[in-house]
N, C-alpha and C positions, 0 to 999 in steps of 0.2 A: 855149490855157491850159486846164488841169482842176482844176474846183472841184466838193471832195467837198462836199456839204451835211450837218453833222453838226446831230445834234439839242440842241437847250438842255436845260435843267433841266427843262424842264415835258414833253421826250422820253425824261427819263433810264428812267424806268420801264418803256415797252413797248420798252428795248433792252436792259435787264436779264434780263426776262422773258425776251427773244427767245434771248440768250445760253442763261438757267440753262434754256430748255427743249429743247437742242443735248445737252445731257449730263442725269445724274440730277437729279427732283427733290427732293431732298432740303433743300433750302432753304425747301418751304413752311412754313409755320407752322400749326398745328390750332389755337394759340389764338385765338380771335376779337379781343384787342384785340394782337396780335401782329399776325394780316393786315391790320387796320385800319393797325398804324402801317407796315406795309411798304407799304402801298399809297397812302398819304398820307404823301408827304416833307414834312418841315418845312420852313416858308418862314419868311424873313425880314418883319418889316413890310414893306408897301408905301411907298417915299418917294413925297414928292407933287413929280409932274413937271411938267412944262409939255406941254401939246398937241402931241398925238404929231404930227409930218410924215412925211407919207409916202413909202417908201425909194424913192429914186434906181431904176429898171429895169436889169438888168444885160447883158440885151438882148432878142433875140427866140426862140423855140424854132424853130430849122431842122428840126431830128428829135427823134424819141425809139426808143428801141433799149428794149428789154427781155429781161433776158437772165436762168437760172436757171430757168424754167418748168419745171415738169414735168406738172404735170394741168389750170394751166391758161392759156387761151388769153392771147395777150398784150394782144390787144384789151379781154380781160374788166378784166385789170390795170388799164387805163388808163382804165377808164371809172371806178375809184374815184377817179381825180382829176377834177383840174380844168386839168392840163396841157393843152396841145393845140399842134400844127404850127402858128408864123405868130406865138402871142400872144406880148405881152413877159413877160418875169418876172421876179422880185425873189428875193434870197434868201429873203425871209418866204414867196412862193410857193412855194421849193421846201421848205423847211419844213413848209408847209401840205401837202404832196403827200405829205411820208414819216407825218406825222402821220395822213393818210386812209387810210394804209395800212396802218398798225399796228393801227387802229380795225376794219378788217376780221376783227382775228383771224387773218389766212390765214396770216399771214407769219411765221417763226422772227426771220429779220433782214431788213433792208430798208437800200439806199442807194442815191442820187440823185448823178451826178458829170454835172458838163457842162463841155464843150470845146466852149470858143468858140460856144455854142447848139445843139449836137448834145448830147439827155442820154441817159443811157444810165440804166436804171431796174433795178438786179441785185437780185433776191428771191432769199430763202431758204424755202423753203413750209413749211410747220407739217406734220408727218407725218400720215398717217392711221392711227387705232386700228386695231389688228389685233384684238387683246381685252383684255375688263378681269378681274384676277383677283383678288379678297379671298382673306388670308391672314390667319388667327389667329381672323376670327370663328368661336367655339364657342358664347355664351349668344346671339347674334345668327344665325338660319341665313340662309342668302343667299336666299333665297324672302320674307324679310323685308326687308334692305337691295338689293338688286337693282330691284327698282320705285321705290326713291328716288335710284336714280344716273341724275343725265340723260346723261353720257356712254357713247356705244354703239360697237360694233364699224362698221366703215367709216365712222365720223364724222372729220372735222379736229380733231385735237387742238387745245385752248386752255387758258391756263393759268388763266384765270376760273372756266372749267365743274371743271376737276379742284378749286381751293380751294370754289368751291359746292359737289362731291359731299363732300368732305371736312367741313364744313359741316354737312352734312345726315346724314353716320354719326354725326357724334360726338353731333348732336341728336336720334337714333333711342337712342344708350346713352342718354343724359341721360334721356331717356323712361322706361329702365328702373333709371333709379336709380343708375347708372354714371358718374359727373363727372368720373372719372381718366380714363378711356378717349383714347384717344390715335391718330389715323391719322396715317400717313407715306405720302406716294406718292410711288411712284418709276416711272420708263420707263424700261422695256429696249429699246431699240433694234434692230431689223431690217433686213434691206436692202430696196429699195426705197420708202426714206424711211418703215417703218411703223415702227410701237411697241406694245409690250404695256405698257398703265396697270395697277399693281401698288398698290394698296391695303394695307400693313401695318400690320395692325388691333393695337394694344395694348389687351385690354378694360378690366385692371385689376378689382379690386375694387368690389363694389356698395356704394354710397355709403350710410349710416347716419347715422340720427341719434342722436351722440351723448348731447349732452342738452339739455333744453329749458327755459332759463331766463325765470321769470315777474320783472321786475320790479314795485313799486310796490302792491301785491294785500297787503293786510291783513283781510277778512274771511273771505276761502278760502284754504284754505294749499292751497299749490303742488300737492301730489298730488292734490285735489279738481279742481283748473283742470285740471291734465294728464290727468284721466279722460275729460273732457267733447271731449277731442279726438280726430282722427282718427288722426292722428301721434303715434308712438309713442317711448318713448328707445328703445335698441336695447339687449336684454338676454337673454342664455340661455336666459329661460323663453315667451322671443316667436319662437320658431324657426320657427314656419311664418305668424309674420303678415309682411303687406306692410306695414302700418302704418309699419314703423320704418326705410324707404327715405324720402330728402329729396323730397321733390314740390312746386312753387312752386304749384302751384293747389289743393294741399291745404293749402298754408299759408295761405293766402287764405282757404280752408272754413273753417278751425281760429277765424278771426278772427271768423267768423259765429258758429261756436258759444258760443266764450267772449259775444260782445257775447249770444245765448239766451240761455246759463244763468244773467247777470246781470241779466237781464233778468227772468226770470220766477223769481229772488228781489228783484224790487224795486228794482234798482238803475237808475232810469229813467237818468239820466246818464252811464253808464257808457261807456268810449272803449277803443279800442287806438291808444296813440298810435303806437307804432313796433312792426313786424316785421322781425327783422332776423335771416337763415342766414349765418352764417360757415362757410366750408367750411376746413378744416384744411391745412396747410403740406402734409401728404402726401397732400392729396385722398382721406381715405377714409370721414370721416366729418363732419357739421355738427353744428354747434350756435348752436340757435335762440335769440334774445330776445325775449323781448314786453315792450314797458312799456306799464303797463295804468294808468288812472285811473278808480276806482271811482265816488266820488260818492257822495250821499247815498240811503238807502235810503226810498223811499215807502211809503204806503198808500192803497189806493182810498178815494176822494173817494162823494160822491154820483154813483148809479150807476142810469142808467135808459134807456127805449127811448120813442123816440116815432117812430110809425109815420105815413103818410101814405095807407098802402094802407087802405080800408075792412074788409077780412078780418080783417084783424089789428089785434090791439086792443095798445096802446103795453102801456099797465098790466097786463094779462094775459102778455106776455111779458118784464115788468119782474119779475114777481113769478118765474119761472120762470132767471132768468139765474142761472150758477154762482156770478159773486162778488159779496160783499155788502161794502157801507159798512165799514171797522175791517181786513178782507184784506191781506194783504201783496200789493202789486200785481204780477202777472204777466201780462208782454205776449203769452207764448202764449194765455193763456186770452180773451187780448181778441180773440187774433186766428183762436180756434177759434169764437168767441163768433158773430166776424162772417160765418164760413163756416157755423154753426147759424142765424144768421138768413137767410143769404141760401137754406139749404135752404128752411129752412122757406116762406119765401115762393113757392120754390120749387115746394111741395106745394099749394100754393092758384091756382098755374098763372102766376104771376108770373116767369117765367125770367129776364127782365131786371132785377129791383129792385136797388135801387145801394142799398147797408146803409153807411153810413160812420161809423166812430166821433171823435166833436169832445171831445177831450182838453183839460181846464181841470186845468192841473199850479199847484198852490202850493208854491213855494219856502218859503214860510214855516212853513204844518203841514206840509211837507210829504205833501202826497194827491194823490192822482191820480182827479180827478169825472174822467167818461164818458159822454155821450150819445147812444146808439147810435141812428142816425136811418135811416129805412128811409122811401127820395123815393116818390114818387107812381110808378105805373109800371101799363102798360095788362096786362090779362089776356091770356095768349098762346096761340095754338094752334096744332097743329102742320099747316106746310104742306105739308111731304113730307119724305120719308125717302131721303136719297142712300147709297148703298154704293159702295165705291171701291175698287179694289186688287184683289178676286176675281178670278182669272182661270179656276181650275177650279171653286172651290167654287159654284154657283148661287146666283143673288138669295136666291132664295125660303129656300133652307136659314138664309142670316142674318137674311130678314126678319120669319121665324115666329119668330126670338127674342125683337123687341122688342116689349115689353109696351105702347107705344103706336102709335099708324097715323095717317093721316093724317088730319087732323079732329079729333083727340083734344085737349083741354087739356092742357096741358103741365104734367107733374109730374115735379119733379127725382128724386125718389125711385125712380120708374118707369124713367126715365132710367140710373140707376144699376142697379137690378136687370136692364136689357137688356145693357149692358154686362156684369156678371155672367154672366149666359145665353152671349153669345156667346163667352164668354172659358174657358167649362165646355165647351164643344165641344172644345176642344184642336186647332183646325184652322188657328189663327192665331196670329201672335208675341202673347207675352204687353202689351208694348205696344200696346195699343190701347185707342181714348179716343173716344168721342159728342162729336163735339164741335158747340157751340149758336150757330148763325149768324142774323142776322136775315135775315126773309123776304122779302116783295114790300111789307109793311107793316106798320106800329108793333105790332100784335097778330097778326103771324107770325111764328114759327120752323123754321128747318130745322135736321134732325139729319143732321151726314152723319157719317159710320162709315169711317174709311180701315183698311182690314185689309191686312195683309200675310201673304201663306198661308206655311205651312211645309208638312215632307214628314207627309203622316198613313200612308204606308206603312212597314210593319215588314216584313224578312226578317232572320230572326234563326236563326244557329247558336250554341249553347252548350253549353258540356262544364264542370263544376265536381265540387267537393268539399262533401260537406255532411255535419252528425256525426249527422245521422237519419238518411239515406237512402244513404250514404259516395258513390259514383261516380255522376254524372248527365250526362244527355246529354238535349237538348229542340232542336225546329225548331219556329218556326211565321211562318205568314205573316199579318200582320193589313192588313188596307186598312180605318181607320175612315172615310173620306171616300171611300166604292165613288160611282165614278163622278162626283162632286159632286154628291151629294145627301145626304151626310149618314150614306149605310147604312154597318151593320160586316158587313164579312166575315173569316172570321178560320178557320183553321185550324190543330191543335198536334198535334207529338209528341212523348212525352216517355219516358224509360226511363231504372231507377234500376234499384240491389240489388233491392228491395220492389215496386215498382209499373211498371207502362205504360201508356200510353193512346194513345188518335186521338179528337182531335173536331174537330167541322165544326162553323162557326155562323155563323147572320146574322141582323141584325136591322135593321130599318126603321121609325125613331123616328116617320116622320110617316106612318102607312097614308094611304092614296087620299089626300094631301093632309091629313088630318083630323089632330088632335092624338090620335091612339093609337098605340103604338110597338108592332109587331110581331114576335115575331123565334123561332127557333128554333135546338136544337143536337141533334146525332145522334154518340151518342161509342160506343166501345169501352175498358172500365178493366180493367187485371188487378191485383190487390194481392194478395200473399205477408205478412198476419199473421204478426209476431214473436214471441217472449217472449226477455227477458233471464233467462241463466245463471247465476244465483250472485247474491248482494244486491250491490249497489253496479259492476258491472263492466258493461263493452258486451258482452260477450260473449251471442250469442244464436242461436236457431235458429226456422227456419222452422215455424208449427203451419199454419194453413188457410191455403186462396187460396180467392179471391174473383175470381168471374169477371164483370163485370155490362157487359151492353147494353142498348141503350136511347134515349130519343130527350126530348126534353120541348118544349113548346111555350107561348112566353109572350109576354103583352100587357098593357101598363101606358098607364092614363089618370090624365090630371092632375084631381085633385080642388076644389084650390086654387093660390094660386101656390107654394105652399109641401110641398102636401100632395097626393100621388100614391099610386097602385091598381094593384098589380100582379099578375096572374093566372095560372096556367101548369098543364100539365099534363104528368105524365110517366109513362111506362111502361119499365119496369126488367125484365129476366130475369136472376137472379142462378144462378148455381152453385157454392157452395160447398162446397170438399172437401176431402180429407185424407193425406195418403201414407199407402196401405195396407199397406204394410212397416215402418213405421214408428209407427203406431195402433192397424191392426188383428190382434188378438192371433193370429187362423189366417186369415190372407188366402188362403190356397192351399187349407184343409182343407174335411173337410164336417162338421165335427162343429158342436155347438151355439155356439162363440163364431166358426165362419165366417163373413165376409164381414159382418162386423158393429163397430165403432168400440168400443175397448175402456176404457172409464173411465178402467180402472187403470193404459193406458200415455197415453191421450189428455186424459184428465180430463172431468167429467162436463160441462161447458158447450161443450170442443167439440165431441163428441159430439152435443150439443141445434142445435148452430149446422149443422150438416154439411143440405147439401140442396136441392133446384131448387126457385123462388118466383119468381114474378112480382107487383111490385109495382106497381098501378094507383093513380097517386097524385092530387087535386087540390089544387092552394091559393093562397094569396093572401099580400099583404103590403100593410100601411097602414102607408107611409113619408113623414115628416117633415123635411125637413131644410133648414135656414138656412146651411149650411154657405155660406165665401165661398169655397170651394179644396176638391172632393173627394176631390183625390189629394194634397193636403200642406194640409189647412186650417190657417187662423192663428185663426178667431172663427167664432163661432154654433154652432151644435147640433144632431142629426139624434136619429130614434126611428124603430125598424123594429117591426113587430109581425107575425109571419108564424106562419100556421098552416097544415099540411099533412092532410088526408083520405086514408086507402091504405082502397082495400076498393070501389072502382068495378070490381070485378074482380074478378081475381087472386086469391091464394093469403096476401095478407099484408094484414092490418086493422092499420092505427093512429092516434089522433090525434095529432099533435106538434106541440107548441108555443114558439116563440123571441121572446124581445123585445131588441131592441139600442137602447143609448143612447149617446151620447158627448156633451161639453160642452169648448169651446175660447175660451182669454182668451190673449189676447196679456197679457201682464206689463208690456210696456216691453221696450227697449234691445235685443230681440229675443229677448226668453225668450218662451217660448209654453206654457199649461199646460191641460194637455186632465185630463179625467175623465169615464172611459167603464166601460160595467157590463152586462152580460148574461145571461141565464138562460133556459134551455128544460125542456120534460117533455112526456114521450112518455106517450100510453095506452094499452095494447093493448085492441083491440074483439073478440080473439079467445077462444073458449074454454081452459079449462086443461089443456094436454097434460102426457104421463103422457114416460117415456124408456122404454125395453125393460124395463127393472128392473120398472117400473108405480113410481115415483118422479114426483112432479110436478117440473114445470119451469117458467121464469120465462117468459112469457108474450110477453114482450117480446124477439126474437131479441138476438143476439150485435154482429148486424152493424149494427143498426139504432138502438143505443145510444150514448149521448155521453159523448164519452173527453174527459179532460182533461189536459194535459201538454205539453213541449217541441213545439212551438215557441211556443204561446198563452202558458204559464202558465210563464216563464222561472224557474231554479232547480227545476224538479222537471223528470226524464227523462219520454222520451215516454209518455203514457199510464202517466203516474209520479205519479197522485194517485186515489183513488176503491178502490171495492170490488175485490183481488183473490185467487187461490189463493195460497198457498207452497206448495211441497210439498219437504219435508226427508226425504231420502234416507238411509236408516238403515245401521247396520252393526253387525254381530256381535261381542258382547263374550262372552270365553272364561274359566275359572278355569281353576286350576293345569294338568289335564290337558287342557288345549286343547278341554274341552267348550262347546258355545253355552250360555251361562246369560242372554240377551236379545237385547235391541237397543237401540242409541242412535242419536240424530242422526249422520251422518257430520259430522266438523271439514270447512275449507274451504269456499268460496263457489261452489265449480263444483259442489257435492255440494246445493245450492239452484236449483230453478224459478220464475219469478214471471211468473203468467198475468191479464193484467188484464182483469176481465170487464165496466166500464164501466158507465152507469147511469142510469137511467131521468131522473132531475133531476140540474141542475148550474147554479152560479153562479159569475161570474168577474165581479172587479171592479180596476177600475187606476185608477192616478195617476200621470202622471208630465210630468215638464217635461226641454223642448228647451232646450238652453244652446247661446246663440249664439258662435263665433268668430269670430276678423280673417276678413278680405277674405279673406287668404291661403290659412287654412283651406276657405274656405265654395269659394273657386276648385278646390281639391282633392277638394271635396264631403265633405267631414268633417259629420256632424253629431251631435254626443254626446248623451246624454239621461238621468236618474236618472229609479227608478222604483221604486213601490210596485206588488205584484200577489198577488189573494186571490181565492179560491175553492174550490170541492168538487166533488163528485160523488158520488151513490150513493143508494139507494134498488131495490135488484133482491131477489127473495127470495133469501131464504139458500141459496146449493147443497148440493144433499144430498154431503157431504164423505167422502172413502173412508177407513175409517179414524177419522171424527169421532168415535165411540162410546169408541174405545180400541181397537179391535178391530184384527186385524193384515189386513195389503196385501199381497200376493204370488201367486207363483205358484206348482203344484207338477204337474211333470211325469211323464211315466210313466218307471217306473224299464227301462231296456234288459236283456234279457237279457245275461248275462255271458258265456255262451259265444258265442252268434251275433250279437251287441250289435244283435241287431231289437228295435223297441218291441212288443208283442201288440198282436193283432188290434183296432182298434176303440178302442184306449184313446186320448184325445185331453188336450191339457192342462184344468188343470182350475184354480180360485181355491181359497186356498188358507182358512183360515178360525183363528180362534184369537183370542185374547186377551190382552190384557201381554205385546203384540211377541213372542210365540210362536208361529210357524206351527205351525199342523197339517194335514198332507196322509195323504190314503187310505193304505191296503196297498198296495203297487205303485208308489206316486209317491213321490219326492222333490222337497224345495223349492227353487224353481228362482232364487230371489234377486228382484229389483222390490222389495223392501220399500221403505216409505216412509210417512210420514204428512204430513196435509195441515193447513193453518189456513188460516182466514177469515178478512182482517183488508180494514180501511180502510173498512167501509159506514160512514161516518159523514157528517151535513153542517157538521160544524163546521171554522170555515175552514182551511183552508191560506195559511200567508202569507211571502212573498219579498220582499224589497229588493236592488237591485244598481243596475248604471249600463250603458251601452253606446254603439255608435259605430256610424252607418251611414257606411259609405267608397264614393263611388263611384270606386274605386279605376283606375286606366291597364288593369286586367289584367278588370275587372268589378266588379259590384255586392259587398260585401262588407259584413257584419254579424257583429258580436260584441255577445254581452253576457255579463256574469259578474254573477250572482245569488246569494246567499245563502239556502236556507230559513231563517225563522225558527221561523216553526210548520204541525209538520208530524204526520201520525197513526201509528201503527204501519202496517208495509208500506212506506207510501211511495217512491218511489225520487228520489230527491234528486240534482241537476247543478247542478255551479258554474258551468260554463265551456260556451257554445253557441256555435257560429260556424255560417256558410254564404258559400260563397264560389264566385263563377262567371267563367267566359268570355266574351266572345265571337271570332270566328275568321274 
């Protein structure tokens, strides 16, 4: 007799399975209370039976056969039962035998037939994965969902593990805001019992929120509650925030905030009864409800401190607390209240003091009394200092940050300025925290310090566009962490239209161990000096270059903890000079204006600037600064005050003097607003030199004077504010018979020179505030900013001007013979001379054209002043910066720019 053993109700499942995973799966379900209900059949109540009897034996197992195998052994089979050769069995045992086999997972189908106690035990084996392929993920890359598929190539396929990976994508969109997102998998089928598991990913639309309903809130109207949130509705003008994607643990944040900002207006009572996302019939966007129950609005009660610690006096810090008796009660300021006391105790070496405030609320005046009570607690000191996480950077480099050692009493403040210290290194994730463990004993503490290092080496290629300097190209390599110890090594090249350089440098913050930072740099610069063409246009040409080497050497000690000495000396060989085809009126000749820089085509300042100088420089700087963040601070304020000595040497004498200030408040909500100011002036120590003319000149070179303009002073062009030349290019006005009867300006802006000669004093003053954006933006690195910017420049003596008198500019050459068109012997050009734009040249010569006359405008120190806005991007492609400025007031001359940009690479 053969009897198949089919499986009951409580097998129908792992034979379904075994079935739909023989052909596609396209039967699983992506929704979760879908797999639930496919994998939980409904059951009937349980009736109540009577005590189960155990089934009648059907007989004995003579054999068992196994048949179907393919990879594996038949032995391995039978060890998942519980069959064996000899025992009797029931059909519940053989029930129990198909059921230990489905549990395996190995098997597609499985069945159990027995003749007369021979059974025979026929498998169908589950394929093995050949591979798995995602199809359709594009906001998802496969470097993202690939490490959350546990299904792998040569594994056994099962139809558990495929609805878990399934599972686990749709829970990877939902992550990013995706609720519609949808997988299908399906298996393609191979020979050799394999399969390719095929993933078709439907992303769908990013999930929104539509909008955010408050109910139950009568003191705040709606738009007031929905600012104070993280989550945003979704609207056109929120296009780069994340805000306005559905997040369940942002709704949860949102809850905190509302129950804040009730809080600290007063509203001690205040609840979220219900938060509730409905997500829409077509899954593409939610809408939220809060119902909220306000409650009655408090005021602070009687309000005092009673200490326990002898340092600190109850009454003395009673009199000093923010909020007084009659306040609208605000639970942040109780609860900033508590972290100022617990500093402060803090400060008197108390690290442990338990500060608690004991709240006596009356329902009936409603107020809210406070007794801020600070326990008894031992003086602490510190037992040692642990570092953890360093793996290149050295002990020593983190330990010389912290402002206390072992044996020290423990002051919180100190505590936090080390933290500070080490966090200004830039050698660690910004994350990190001192954190205060107890020691061996009641009155020890240890600070241990877990860093985690990041990379402090830079190799950097770059290529960009910039509207000062148009084509740029820079490499440099910087190691600030040479070796773990802390030193900078750093080396650049850089090459524009205008400028090149090479420098080397390094420096070594802790000589011999000691607190003095040593360091040095040796560069090579070349600068190609401009002038703009014509008023208002870029158009421009090259007048001098500037050749300067050189080396400088500097050491900085700490004076205070706040206030630092910095010293340095340098030695400069400059060469400046001029295209002599271009300046010099007879560069080839030997007559009197050979080989000599001609005013009339070069103008008289650069003429003064042209020539080899060595500058032997010493100086110093008394630097101040609180700042919490040197390269992006949010609060405190620095003061530079630096002066430079030229004349240990060399060929150039001057004193120069700079002072720099800035001031930084955070605003709230992430506005940040700085105001910073600056001013220098230069003295020459030098005698009063004469120009070839026997004309005095400014005392103070060309090159060594302070320019102000694009890129500092935004809305004015480079070196587009302060004292410069015009010089207006004249042309021949004719009457009836085509005779010269003068000269006027020529029309057109190309027929205008503007040569800026820069200037002895200069002051520059700003204001401007950071405006924060979404998540979204600030991930983009967006950060905008409006701003106010003032300043001058000037103070250089008046250039003797060609032409300043009235008198005419030009040239007049020897007239050529007409038959043999030779010039005579000897005769060279000559200037021309005349009055009321009239040349007049010798017998022999004709006037050879250069006219022109010149004006002096812009020495003046009254302000110059700009307003605009701007945006720093650090954009996928490089750093990029715009700002558009407006002058508002501005002097004659001036040259004026709305629109700045700089924008780079890297490669």
């Amino acid at each position: 007799m053969r009897v198949t053993a089919m499986m009951s109700s409580k097998r129908q499942r792992p034979v379904v399975t075994a079935l739909l995973a023989t052909t596609m799966i396209a039967g699983l379900s992506t929704a979760p209370a879908m797999a639930q209900q496919a994998a939980t059949p409904a059951r009937a109540p349980a009736p109540t039976l009577a005590p189960p009897v155990a089934p009648a034996p059907v007989g004995t197992i003579s054999a068992i056969t196994v048949t179907g195998t393919q990879r594996l052994e038949p032995d391995t089979i039978l060890s998942y039962t519980k069959l064996r050769v000899g025992q009797p069995f029931t059909q519940e045992t053989l029930d129990q035998g198909l059921r230990d086999l489905y549990e395996t997972e190995l098997f597609a189908d499985v069945q159990i037939r027995n003749d007369n106690g021979a059974l025979t035990v026929e498998v169908k084996e589950n394929p093995v994965i050949n591979r798995i392929v995602l199809e359709g993920n594009k906001r998802l890359k496969e470097d993202k969902i690939r490490p959350e598929i546990k299904l792998a190539p040569r594994q056994i396929y099962t139809r558990s593990k495929v609805r878990a990976d399934v599972a686990r994508i749709i829970e990877l969109y939902r992550r990013q805001g995706r609720f519609a997102a949808s997988v299908e998998p399906k298996m393609v089928q191979l020979d050799q019992n394999r399969v390719d598991i095929v993933f078709e990913i439907t992303e769908g639309p990013k999930s929104k929120v539509r909008q955010i309903n408050i109910i139950g809130n009568e003191k705040f109207k709606d738009g007031a509650l929905r600012s104070q949130m993280v989550t945003k509705q979704s609207r056109w003008f929120r296009l780069f925030s994340s805000g306005t994607s559905y997040d369940p643990d942002r709704l949860a944040y949102d809850q905190q905030k509302l129950r804040q900002y009730y809080l600290t207006e007063g509203y001690a009572d205040f609840r979220v009864i219900s938060a509730v996302a409905e997500l829409t019939p077509d899954k593409q966007d939610f809408i939220i409800t809060y119902v909220v129950e306000e409650g009655d609005r408090y005021k602070f009660g009687d309000v005092k401190v009673e200490s326990d610690i002898r340092d600190l006096s109850g009454d003395g810090l009673t009199k000093r607390l923010p909020m007084k008796k009659g306040d609208w009660y605000n639970a942040k300021q109780v609860e900033d209240t508590v972290d100022t006391l617990s500093e402060t105790a803090g400060l008197f070496g108390y690290a442990f003091a338990d500060v608690s405030p004991d709240f006596q609320r009356d329902k009936d005046t409603l107020t809210m009394g406070i007794n801020f009570r600070i326990a008894n607690a031992p003086r602490v000191y510190v037992e040692r200092v642990d570092i953890n996480g360093n793996t290149l950077t050295q002990d020593k480099v983190v330990r010389r940050e912290f402002r206390l050692a072992e044996g020290d009493a423990f002051n919180s403040f100190l505590v936090k300025r080390s933290k500070d210290r080490i966090n200004s290194l830039g050698f660690f994730q910004e994350k990190l925290d001192v954190e205060q463990k107890p020691g061996s004993a009641p009155d020890r503490i240890i600070l241990e310090t877990n860093v985690q290092e990041k990379s402090t080496g830079e190799l950097s290629l770059s290529a960009g566009f910039s509207s000062l300097e148009r084509f740029i190209v820079s490499a440099s390599i910087t190691q600030r962490n040479f070796r773990g110890k802390g030193q900078e090594l750093r080396t650049s090249v850089n090459y524009s239209a205008y400028s090149k350089s090479v420098e080397v440098g390094f420096t070594e913050p802790y000589f011999m161990d000691k607190n003095i930072a040593l360091g040095g740099d040796i560069y090579r610069r070349d600068m190609n000096s401009f002038r703009f063409l014509g008023n208002g246009t870029n158009s421009r040409d090259t007048t001098y270059e500037q050749t300067t080497t050189g080396f400088q050497i500097r050491a900085g000690v700490p004076i205070t903890e706040f206030m630092s000495l910095a010293l340095r000396y340098s030695l400069n060989f400059d060469d400046v000079t001029l295209d002599r085809a271009t300046y010099y009126s007879d560069p080839d000749g030997a007559g009197p204006l050979a080989e000599r820089c001609d005013p009339l085509l070069a103008g008289r300042y650069l003429c003064d600037a042209i020539g080899k100088r060595t500058t032997s420089s010493l100086g110093y700087s008394l630097i101040y600064d609180t700042r919490d963040n040197r390269i992006r601070p949010t609060r405190g304020h620095n003061a530079v005050l630096s002066q430079d000595f030229a004349g240990l040497g060399g060929s150039v004498k001057y004193v120069r003097t700079r002072l720099n200030a800035a001031k930084f408040w955070p605003l709230g909500a992430g506005f940040i607003f700085s105001l910073s100011g600056e001013g220098g002036y230069i003295h020459s120590l030098e005698s009063e030199r004469l120009d070839p003319d026997g004309n005095p000149t400014e005392r103070v070179r060309l090159v060594d004077r302070f320019f102000l303009g694009e890129p500092q002073f935004r809305g004015f062009n480079i070196r587009g504010v302060g004292p410069r030349v015009k010089r207006y290019f004249l042309q021949a006005t004719t009457d009836a018979n085509n005779n010269i009867t003068g000269y006027d300006r020529a029309a057109g802006r190309n027929n205008i020179t503007d040569d800026a000669l820069g200037g002895r004093i200069y002051y520059q003053a700003r204001a401007e505030v950071e405006i924060p954006l979404g998540s979204g933006a600030r991930e983009m690195g967006l950060r905008p900013s409006i701003f106010v910017d003032a300043g001058a420049v000037a103070g250089i003596k008046d250039p003797v001007l060609i032409n300043g008198n009235g008198s005419f500019a030009g040239y007049c050459d020897p007239t050529p013979d007409p038959v043999s068109g030779a010039v005579p012997p000897g005769a060279t050009r000559q200037r021309a001379t005349g009055t009321a734009r009239a040349p007049v040249c010798g017998s022999g010569y004709n006037f050879a054209g250069s006219n022109f006359e010149e004006e002096y405008l812009g020495d003046t120190l009254k302000p110059r002043l700009s307003v605009g806005f701007g945006v720093n991007w650090n954009s996928p492609f490089g750093p990029f910066r715009i700002d558009i400025a407006k002058a508002l007031l501005k002097e004659p001359g001036d040259d004026t720019k709305l629109i700045t940009f700089n924008v780079g690479t890297q490669f």
